[in-house]
C-alpha positions in Angstrom: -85.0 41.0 23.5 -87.9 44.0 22.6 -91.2 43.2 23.8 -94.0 42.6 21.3 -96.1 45.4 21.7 -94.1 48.8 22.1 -95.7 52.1 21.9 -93.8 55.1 21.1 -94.8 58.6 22.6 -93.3 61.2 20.9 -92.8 61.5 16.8 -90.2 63.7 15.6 -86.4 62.7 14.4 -86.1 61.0 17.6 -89.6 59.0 17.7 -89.0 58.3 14.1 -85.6 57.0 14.7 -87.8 54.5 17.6 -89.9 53.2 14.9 -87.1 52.7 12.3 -85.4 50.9 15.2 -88.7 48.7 16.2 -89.2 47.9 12.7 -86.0 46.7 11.9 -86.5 44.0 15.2 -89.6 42.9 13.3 -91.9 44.5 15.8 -94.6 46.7 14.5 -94.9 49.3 16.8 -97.5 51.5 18.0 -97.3 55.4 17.7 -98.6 58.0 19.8 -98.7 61.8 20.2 -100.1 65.0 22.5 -99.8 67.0 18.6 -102.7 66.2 16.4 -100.5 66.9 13.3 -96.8 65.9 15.0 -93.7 66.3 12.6 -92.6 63.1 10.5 -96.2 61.6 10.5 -96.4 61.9 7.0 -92.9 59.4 7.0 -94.8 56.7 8.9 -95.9 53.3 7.1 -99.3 53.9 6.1 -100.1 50.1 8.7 -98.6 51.5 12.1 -101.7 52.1 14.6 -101.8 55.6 15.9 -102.9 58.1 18.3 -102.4 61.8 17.7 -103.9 64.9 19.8 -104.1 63.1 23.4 -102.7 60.9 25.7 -104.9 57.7 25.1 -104.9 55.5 28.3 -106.3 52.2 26.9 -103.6 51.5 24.3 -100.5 52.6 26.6 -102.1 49.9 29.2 -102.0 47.4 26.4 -98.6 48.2 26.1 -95.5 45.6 27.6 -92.9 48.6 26.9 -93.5 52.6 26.8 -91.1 54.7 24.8 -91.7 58.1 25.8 -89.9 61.1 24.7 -87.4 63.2 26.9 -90.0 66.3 25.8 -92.9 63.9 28.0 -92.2 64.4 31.9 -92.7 61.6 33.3 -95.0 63.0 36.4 -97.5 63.0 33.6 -100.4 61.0 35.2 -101.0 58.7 32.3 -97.3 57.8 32.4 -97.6 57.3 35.8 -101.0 54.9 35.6 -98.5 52.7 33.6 -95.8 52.5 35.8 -98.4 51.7 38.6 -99.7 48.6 36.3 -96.0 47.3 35.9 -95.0 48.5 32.4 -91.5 49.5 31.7 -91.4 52.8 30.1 -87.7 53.9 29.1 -86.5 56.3 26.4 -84.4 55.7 23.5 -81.3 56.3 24.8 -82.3 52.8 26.8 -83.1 51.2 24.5 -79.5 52.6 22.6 -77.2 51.5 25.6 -79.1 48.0 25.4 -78.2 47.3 21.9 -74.8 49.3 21.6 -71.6 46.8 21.6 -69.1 49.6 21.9 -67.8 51.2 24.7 -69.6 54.4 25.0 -68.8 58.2 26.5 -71.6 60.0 28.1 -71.6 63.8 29.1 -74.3 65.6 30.7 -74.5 69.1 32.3 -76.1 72.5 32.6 -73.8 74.4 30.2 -71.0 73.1 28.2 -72.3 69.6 26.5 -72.4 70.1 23.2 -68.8 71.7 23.0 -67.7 68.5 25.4 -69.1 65.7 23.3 -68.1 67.7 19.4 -64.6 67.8 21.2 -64.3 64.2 22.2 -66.3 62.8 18.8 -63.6 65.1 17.1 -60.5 63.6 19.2 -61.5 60.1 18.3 -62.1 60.6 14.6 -58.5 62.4 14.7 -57.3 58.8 16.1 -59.1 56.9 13.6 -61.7 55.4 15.8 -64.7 54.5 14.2 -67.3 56.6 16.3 -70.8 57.9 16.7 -71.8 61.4 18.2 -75.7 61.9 18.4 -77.9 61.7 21.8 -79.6 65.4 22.8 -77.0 66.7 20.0 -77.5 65.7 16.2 -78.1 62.7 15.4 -80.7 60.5 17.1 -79.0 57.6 18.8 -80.5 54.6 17.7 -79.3 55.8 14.1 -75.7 55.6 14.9 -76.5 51.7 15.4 -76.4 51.6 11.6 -72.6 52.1 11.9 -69.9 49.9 12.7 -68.9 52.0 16.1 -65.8 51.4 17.9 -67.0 54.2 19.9 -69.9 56.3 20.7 -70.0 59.7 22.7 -73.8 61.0 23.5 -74.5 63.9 25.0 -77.7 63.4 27.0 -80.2 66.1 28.8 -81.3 65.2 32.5 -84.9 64.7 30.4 -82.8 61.3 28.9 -80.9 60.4 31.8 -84.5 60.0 33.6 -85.7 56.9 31.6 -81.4 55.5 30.9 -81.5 53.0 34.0 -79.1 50.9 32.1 -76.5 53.4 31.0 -72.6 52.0 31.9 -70.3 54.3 30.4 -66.8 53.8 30.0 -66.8 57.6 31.3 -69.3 59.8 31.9 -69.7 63.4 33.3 -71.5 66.3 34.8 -69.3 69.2 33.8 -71.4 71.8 35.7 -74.7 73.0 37.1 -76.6 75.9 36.9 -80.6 76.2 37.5 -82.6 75.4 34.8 -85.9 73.4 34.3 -87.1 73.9 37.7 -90.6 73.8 35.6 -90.2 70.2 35.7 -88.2 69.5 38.6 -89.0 69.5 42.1 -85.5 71.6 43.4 -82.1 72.3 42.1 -81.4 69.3 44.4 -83.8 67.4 42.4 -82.8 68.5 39.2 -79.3 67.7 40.0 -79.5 64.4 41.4 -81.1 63.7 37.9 -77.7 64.4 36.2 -75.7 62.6 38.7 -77.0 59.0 37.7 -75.3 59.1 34.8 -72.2 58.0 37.2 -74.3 55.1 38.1 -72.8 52.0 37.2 -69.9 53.7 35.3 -66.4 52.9 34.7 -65.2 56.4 35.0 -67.1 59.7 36.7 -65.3 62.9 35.9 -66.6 65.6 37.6 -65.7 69.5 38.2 -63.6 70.5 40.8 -65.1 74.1 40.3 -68.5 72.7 41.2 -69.1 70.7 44.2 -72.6 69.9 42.6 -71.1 67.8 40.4 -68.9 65.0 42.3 -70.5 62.1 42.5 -69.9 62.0 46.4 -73.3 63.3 46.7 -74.7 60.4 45.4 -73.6 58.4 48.4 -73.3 54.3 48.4 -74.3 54.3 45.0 -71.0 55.4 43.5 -68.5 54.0 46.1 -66.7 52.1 44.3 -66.8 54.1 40.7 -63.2 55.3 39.5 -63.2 59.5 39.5 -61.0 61.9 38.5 -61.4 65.5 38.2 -61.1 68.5 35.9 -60.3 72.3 37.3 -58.4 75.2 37.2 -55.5 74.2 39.6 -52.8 72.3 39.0 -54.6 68.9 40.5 -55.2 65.8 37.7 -56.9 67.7 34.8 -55.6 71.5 35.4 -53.7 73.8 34.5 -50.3 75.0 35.3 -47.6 77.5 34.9 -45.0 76.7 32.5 -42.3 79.3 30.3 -44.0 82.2 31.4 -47.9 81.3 30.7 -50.5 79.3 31.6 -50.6 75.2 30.2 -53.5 72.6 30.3 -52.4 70.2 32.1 -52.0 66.4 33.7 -50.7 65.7 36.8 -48.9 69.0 36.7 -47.6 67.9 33.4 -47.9 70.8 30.7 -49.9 69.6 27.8 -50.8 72.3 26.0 -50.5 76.6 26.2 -54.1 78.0 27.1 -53.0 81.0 24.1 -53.0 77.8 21.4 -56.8 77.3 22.1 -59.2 79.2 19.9 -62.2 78.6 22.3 -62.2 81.4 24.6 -62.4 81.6 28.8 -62.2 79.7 31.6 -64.9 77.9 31.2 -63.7 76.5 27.6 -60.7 75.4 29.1 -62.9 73.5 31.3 -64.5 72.1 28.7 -61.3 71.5 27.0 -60.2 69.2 30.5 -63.0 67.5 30.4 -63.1 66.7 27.5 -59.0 65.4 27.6 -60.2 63.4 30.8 -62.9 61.7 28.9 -60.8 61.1 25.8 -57.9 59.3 27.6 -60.3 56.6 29.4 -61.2 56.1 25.5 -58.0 55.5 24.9 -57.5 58.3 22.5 -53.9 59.4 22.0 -52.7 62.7 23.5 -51.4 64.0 20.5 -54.8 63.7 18.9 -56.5 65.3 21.5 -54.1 68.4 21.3 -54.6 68.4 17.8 -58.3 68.8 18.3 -58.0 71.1 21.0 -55.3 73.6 18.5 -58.1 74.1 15.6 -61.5 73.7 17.2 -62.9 77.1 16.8 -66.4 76.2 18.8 -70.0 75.7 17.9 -71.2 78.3 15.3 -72.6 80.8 17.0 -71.8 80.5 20.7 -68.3 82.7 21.5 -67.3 81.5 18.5 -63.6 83.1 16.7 -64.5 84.4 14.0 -61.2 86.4 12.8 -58.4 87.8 14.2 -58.0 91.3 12.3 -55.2 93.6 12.7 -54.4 92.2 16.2 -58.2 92.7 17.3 -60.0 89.6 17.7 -63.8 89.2 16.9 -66.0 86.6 18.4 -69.7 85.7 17.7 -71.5 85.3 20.2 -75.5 85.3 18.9 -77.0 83.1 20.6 -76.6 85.2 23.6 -80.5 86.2 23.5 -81.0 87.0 26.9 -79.1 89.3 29.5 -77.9 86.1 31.3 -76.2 85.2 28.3 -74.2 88.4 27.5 -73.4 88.5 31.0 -71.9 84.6 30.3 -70.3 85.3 27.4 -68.3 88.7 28.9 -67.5 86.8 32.0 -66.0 84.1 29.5 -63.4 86.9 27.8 -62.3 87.8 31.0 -58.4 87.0 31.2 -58.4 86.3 27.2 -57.7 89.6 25.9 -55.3 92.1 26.7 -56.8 95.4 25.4 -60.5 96.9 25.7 -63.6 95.3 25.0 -66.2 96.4 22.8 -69.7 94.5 22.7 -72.0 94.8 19.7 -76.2 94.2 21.5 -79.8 94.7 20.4 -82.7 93.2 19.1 -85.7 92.5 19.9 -85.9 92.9 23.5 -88.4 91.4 25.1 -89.6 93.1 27.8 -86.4 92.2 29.3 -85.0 94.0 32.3 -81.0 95.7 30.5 -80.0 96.9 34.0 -77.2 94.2 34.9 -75.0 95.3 32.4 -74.5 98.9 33.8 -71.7 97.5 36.1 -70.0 96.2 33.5 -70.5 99.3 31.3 -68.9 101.0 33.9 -65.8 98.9 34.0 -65.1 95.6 31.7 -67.2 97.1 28.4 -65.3 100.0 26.7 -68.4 100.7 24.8 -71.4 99.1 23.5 -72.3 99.8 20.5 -76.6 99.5 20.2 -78.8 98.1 16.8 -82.0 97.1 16.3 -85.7 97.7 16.8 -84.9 98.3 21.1 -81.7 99.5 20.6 -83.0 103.0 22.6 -83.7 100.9 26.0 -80.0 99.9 25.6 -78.7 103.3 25.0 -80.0 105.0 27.8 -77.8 102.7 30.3 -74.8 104.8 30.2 -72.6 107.3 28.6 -70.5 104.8 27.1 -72.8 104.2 24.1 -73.4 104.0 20.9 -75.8 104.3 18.0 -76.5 101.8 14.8 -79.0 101.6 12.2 -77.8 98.0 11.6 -75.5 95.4 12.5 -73.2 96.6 9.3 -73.0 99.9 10.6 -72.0 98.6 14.2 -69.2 96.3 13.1 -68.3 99.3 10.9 -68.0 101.6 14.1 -66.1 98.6 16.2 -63.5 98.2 13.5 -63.1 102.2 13.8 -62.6 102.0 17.8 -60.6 99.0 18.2 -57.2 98.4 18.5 -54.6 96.1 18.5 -55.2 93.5 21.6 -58.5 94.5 21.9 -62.0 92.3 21.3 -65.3 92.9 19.6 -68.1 91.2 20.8 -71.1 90.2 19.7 -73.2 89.0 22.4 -76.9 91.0 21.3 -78.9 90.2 25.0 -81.9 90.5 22.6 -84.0 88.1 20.2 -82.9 88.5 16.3 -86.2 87.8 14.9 -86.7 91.8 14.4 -84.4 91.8 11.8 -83.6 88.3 10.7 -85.5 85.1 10.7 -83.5 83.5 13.5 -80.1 84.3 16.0 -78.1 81.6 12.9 -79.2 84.0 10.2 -77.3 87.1 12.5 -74.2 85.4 13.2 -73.4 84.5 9.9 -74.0 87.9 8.9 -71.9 89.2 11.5 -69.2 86.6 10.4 -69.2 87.8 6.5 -69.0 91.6 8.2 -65.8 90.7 9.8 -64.3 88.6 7.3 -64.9 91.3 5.0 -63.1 93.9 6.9 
């Protein structure tokens, strides 16, 4: 049962999705935003009561419930004046879980969770199950409570696990972490025991063998008596094995599936493909549509995606990689794929950024980086092993001239696009119609 006076903080897809939701209870809720012009006001009824520009204190004391926005921390000291008066502020992934009837998947992590959840949405819809995919990916998640779910993965950010007291999941996981908004958390400790309460009150917790940060031990008493089982690269429950002469996903040491059939590339995609198997079979989605899945899934547009294979060399688009950290990633992630030489495509718009990590790996995994774009010279005085472009055609161009058979080309830029395109999308599809034009 909603309370009677609900304010929302936050507009957007999400916040709208809140007062679409509210509305539809026959509550009338009450809107509030930090942006004096915030995105979808123009969609609201022209009666909701509203607050734009600041944090008003007066009507969020009024309030009996607070919907705030995962973007809202909440250490901000209005939030916390409420929570000192007694009102219950949640976000709407609460209130989702509160309303949802079907079972529900839940997936969390620093790395990884959109490819997780697209997999397991993917696996179910192979099946025939009626399900939902939305959370902190797509769609907002009080939308998919317009369908008639059997199902409903969510991806969800440690922003939304920090107002979900309520989540159960049938299975849930943290498939890795990694530092990252340490802006907004205390510690990594902090930070992490943030993603771990999505084990709390679970069914399932299925955590990474490869990262002792993410097994629910941690959490003590609290998850006692929660199920687990694990995902890694041994041969232990989720795994992988040897079998005629390469290496298998696996079960229980059961072969499931060659690692070559997978078109997402590295270790850390089969990972993801694990986890992704582990949280499909407590859904009870059949192996052989998980396989089927797992054979044509090509990845998220844009991050190490296959493009092509062409003439034995394969070609993989990797532009979101805007940072050094992220070509680093994305390198580390080839390793053990391909056979032959690798050959990265990089530049941009630099950003002041520091190029210096990758003259290791110039000097042994990178067979030669070819360098566009307005700071391409920064990246061209890192070693010997380098070349010139006057645009990304022209790179691709000289790539398909070096490579051979069993060799990879990547594009993994360690710079922004915006000096050349209007965004890192706009790149990778141009890099995609380069290769399949070759």
């Amino acid at each position: 049962m909603l309370a009677k006076r609900i304010l929302i903080i936050g507009l957007g897809q999400t916040g709208l999705s809140c007062v679409r939701y509210c509305l539809a209870q026959g509550i009338t809720p009450v809107i509030m935003d930090t942006r004096a012009c915030p995105p979808g006001a123009d969609q609201l009824p022209d009666h909701i009561e509203r607050y734009f520009g600041e944090l008003t204190l007066a009507p969020m004391l009024e309030a009996q419930l607070i919907v705030v926005s995962p973007g809202v921390p909440m250490a901000t000291p209005e939030l916390q004046q409420a929570l000192a008066a007694g009102i219950e502020v949640v976000g709407d992934i609460e209130l989702f879980v509160r309303a949802c009837p079907a079972p529900i998947i839940a997936i969390t992590g620093s790395n990884g969770k959109s490819t997780v959840t697209t997999l397991v949405g993917e696996m179910a819809t192979e099946a025939g199950v009626k399900v939902g995919v939305g959370g902190n990916i797509g769609t907002p998640a009080l939308n998919l409570l317009a369908l008639e779910l059997e199902l409903a993965v969510l991806e969800l950010s440690s922003f939304q696990l920090e107002t979900t007291p309520s989540l159960a999941a049938s299975a849930a996981t943290v498939l890795n972490i990694s530092e990252d908004h340490l802006d907004r958390y205390r510690s990594l400790t902090h930070y992490r025991d943030t993603k771990l309460a999505i084990y709390r009150h679970g069914a399932l917790a299925v955590y990474n063998r490869e990262d002792d940060q993410t097994s629910p031990s941690l959490m003590g008493t609290v998850t006692q008596t929660v199920p687990t089982i694990s995902f890694g690269l041994d041969n232990q429950a989720y795994g992988r094995v040897e079998h005629q002469g390469e290496l298998w996903l696996s079960r229980n040491s059961e072969p499931l599936l060659p690692v070559s059939a997978l078109k997402i590339l590295g270790t850390h995609n089969q990972l993801n493909a694990l986890a992704a198997m582990a949280l499909a079979e407590q859904a009870h989605i059949p192996l052989w549509a998980q396989v089927a899945v797992l054979r044509r899934f090509t990845g998220l547009a844009h991050r190490c995606q296959f493009v092509a294979n062409k003439q034995g060399v394969l070609w993989v688009n990797d532009t979101k990689a805007t940072n050094v950290g992220a070509t680093l990633a994305a390198i580390a992630g080839m390793s053990g794929v391909i056979k032959g030489r690798l050959w990265l495509i990089a530049g941009g718009l630099g950003k002041g950024q520091d190029f210096s990590p990758l003259i290791p790996l110039l000097d042994g995994a990178i067979a030669g980086m070819v360098c566009f774009g307005q700071d391409r010279a920064q990246l061209l005085a890192l070693a010997d092993n380098t070349q010139e472009a006057q645009s990304l055609d022209d790179a691709v161009a000289w790539c398909a001239q070096q490579a051979q058979p069993g060799d990879c080309v990547l594009l993994a830029p360690a710079c922004a696009s915006l000096d050349s395109y209007d965004n890192y999308q706009l790149r990778g599809e141009h890099f995609i119609a380069l290769v399949e034009a070759l």
